[in-house]
C-alpha positions as CSV (number, residue, x, y, z in Angstrom):
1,X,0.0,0.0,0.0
2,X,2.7,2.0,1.0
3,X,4.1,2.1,-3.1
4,X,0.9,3.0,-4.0
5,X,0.6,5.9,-2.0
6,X,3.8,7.0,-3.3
7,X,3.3,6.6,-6.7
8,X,-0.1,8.8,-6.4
9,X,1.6,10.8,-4.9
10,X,4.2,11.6,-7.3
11,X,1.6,11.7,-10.1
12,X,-0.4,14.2,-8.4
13,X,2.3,16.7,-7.6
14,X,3.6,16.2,-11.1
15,X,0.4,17.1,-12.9
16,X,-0.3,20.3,-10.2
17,X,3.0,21.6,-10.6
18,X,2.7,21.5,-14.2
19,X,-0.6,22.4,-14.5
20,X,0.5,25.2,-12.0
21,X,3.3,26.5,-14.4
22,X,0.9,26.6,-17.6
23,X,-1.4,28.9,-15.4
24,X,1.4,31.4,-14.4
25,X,1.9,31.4,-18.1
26,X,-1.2,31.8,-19.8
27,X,-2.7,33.8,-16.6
28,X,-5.5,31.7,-16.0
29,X,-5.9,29.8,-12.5
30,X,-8.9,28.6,-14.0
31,X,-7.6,25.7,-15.6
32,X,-7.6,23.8,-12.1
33,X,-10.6,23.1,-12.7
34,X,-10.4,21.2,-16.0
35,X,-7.6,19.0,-14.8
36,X,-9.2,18.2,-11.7
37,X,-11.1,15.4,-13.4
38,X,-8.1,14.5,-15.5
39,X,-5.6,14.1,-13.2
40,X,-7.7,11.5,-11.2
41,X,-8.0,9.6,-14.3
42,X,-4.7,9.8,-15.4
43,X,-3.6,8.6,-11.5
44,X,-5.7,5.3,-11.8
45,X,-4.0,4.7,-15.2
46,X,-0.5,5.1,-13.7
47,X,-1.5,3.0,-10.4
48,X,-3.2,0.3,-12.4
49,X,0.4,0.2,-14.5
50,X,3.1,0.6,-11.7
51,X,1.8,-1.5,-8.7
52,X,1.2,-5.3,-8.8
53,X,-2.0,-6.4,-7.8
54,X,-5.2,-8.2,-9.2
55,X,-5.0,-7.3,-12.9
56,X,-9.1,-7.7,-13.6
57,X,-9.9,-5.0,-10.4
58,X,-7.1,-2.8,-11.7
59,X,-8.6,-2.8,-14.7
60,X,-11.9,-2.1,-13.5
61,X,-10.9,1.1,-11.5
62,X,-9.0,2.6,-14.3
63,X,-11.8,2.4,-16.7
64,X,-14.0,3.6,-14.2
65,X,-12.5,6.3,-13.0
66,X,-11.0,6.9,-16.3
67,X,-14.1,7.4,-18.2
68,X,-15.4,9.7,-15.2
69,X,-12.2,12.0,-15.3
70,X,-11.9,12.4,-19.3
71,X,-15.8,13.2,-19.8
72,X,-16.0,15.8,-16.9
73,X,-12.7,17.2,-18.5
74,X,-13.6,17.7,-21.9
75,X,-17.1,18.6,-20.7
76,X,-15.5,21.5,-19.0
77,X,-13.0,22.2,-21.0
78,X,-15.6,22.9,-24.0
79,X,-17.8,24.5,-21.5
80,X,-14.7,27.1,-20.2
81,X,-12.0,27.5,-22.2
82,X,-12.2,30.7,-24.5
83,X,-14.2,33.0,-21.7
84,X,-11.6,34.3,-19.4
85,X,-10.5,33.2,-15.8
86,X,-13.3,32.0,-13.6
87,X,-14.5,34.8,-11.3
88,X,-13.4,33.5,-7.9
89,X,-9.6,33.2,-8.9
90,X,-9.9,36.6,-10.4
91,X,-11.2,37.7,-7.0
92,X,-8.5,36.0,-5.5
93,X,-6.0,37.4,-8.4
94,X,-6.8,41.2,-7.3
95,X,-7.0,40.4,-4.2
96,X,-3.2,39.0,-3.6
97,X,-1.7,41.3,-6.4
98,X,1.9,39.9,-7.7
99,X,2.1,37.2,-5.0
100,X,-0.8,35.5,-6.4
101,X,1.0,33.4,-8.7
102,X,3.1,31.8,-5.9
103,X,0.0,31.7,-3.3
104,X,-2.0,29.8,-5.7
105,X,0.5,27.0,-6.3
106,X,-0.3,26.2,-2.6
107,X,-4.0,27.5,-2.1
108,X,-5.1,26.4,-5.3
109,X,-3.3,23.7,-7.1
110,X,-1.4,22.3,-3.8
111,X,-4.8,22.1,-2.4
112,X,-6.5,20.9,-5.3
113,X,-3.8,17.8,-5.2
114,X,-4.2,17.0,-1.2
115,X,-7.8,16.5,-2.1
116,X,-7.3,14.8,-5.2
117,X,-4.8,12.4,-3.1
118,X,-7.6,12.0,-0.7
119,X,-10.4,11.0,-2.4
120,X,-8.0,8.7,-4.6
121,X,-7.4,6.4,-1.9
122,X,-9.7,3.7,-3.0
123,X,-8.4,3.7,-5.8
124,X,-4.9,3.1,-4.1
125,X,-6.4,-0.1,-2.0
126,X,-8.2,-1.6,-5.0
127,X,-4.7,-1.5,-6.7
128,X,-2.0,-2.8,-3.9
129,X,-4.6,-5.5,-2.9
130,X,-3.2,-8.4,-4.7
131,X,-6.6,-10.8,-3.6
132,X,-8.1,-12.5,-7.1
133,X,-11.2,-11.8,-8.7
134,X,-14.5,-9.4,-8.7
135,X,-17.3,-10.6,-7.0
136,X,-20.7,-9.5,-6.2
137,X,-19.5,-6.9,-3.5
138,X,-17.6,-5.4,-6.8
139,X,-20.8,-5.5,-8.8
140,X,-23.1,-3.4,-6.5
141,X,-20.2,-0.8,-6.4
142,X,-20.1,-0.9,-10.2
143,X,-23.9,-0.5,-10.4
144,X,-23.7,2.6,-8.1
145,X,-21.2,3.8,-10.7
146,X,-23.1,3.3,-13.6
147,X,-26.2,5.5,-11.8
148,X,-23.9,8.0,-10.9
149,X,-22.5,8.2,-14.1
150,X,-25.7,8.8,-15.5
151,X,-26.9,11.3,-13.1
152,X,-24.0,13.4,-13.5
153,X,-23.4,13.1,-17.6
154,X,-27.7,13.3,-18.4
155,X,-27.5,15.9,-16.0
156,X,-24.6,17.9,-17.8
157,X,-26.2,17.3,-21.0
158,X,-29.6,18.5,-19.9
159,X,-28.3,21.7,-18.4
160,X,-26.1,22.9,-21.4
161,X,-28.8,22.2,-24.0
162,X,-31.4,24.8,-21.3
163,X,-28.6,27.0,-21.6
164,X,-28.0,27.5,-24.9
165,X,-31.9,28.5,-25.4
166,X,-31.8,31.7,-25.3
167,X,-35.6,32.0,-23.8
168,X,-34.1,30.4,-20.8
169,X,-31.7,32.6,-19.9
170,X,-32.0,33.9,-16.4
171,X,-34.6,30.9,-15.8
172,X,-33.7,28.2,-13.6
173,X,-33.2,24.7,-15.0
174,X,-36.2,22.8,-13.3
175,X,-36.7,20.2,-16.4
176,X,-35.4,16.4,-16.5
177,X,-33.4,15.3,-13.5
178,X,-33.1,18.6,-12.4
179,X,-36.7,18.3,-11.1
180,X,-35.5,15.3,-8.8
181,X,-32.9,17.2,-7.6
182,X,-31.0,20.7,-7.9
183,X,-27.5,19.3,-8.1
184,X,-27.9,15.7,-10.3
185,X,-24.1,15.9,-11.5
186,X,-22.8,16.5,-8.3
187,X,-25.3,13.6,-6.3
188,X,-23.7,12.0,-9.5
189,X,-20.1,12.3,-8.7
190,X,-20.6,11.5,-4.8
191,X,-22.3,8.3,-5.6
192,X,-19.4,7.2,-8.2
193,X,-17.3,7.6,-5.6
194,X,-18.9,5.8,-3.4
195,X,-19.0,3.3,-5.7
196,X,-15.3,3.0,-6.7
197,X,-15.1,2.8,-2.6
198,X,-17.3,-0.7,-2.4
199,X,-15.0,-2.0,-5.2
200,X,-12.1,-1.2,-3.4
201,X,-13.7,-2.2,0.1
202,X,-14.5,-6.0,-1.7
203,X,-10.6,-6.7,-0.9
204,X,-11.4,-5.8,2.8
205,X,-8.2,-4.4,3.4
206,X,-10.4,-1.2,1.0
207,X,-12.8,-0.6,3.9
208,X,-10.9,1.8,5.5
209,X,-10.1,4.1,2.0
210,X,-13.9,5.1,3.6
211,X,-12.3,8.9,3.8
212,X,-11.7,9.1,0.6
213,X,-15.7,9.2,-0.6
214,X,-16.9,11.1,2.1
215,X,-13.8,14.2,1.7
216,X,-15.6,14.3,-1.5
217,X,-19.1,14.1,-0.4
218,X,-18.4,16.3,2.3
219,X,-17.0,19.4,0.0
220,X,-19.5,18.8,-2.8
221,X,-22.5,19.4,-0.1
222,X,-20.9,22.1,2.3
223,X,-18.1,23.7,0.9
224,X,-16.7,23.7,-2.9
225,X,-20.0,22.5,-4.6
226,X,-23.7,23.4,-3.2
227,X,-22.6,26.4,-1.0
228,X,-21.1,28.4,-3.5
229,X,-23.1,27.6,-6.1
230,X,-26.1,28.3,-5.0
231,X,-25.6,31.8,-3.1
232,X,-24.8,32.4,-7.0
233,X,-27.7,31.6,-8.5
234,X,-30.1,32.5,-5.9
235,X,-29.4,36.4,-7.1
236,X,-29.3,35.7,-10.7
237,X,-32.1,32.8,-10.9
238,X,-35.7,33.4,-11.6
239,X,-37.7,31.6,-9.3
240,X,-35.2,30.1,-7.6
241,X,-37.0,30.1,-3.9
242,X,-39.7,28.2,-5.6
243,X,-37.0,25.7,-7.3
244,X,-35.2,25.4,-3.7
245,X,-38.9,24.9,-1.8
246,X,-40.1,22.1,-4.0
247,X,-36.4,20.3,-5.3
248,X,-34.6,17.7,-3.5
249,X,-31.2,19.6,-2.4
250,X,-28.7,16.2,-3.3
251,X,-30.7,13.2,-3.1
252,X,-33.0,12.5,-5.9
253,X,-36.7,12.6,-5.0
254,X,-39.8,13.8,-6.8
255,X,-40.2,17.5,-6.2
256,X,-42.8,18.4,-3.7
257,X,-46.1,20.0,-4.4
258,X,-46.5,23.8,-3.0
């Protein structure tokens, strides 16, 4: 377990710090964002390549979470790249003046790689745990994928296709599974990761790479994810006190009647 966590850890710093110097360059902290996804994927590929274990569960992971990571970086790549740096690292940019370079290669990108470490860690166990075979344990966690996955790709694909009618725009999205719930692609993400963890807790040993879901649960529901995005939108969303009265905050329900 032990070379696993090393060699994640060398993959992570090396992507950050790279990713870190294109941003000094090209001015744009912004780009955090689309390598977030990517560099988890590209970490399972590397793990499932460098450390010995049970090829089939290897293999299983670094599909998973490489199919996860590449869509939700091309999805917002295409959706960002070409309009400017993201508003809260220009706030941040203004804010710390000429240090903001260096500050953000440990606010933002040092940051972004503790937590990318974190969540990682079932990914680490399913790879150092050398025990044959996926069995049914394995299977549920691979169906909780596959809804996540859904959720969170639908849901994407729903809200971009609102967005680009331009009758909609300051509306709030209220159609498809954003009726069961006001954040589908990020109850998405949480239960992918939930479900990478069952895989990885089928070796036993995995169990305790519990942290790793719940760090990302835990910022997508109170800090990085629902917070922040919806004191947005609640001053730039028509009837979005409505929306929040009758829609499920996370977990997907029918939406209540008023």
């Amino acid at each position: 377990m032990s070379e696993a966590m090393l060699v994640s850890a060398i993959t992570i710093a090396c992507i950050m710090v790279c990713t870190w110097i294109v941003s000094v360059l090209i001015k744009n902290a912004s780009i955090v964002d689309i390598i977030w996804g990517f560099g988890f994927a590209v970490n399972a590929i590397v793990l499932s390549v460098a450390i010995d274990g049970d090829s089939i569960r290897q293999t299983l992971v670094a599909v998973l979470v490489g199919t996860w990571g590449f869509r939700l970086a091309a999805y917002l790549a295409k959706r960002n790249l070409g309009h400017g740096e993201d508003w809260r690292y220009k706030a941040m940019r203004k804010k710390k003046g000429a240090a903001f370079p260096v500050i953000s290669l440990v606010t933002v990108f040092g940051l972004q790689g503790v937590l990318m470490f974190v969540v990682s860690l079932p990914v680490m166990f399913a790879n150092a745990d050398a025990s044959p075979g996926v069995g049914p344990i394995a299977v549920m966690g691979v169906m909780a994928w596959i809804v996540g996955f859904m959720f969170e790709a639908v849901g994407d694909a729903q809200l971009a296709k609102f967005k680009k009618d331009p009758a909609n725009a300051g509306k709030v999205m209220n159609r498809g599974l954003w009726s069961l719930t006001r954040h589908p692609n990020y109850f998405g993400d949480s239960l992918m990761w939930w479900g990478i963890w069952v895989i990885a807790a089928e070796t036993g040993s995995g169990v305790v790479s519990i942290v790793g879901p719940i760090v990302m649960t835990f910022f997508l529901l109170k800090v990085s994810g629902v917070p922040m995005l919806e004191r947005s939108l609640a001053k730039r969303r028509e009837g979005w006190d409505e929306y929040v009265a009758t829609t499920s905050g996370f977990i997907p329900r029918p939406p209540k009647r008023l």
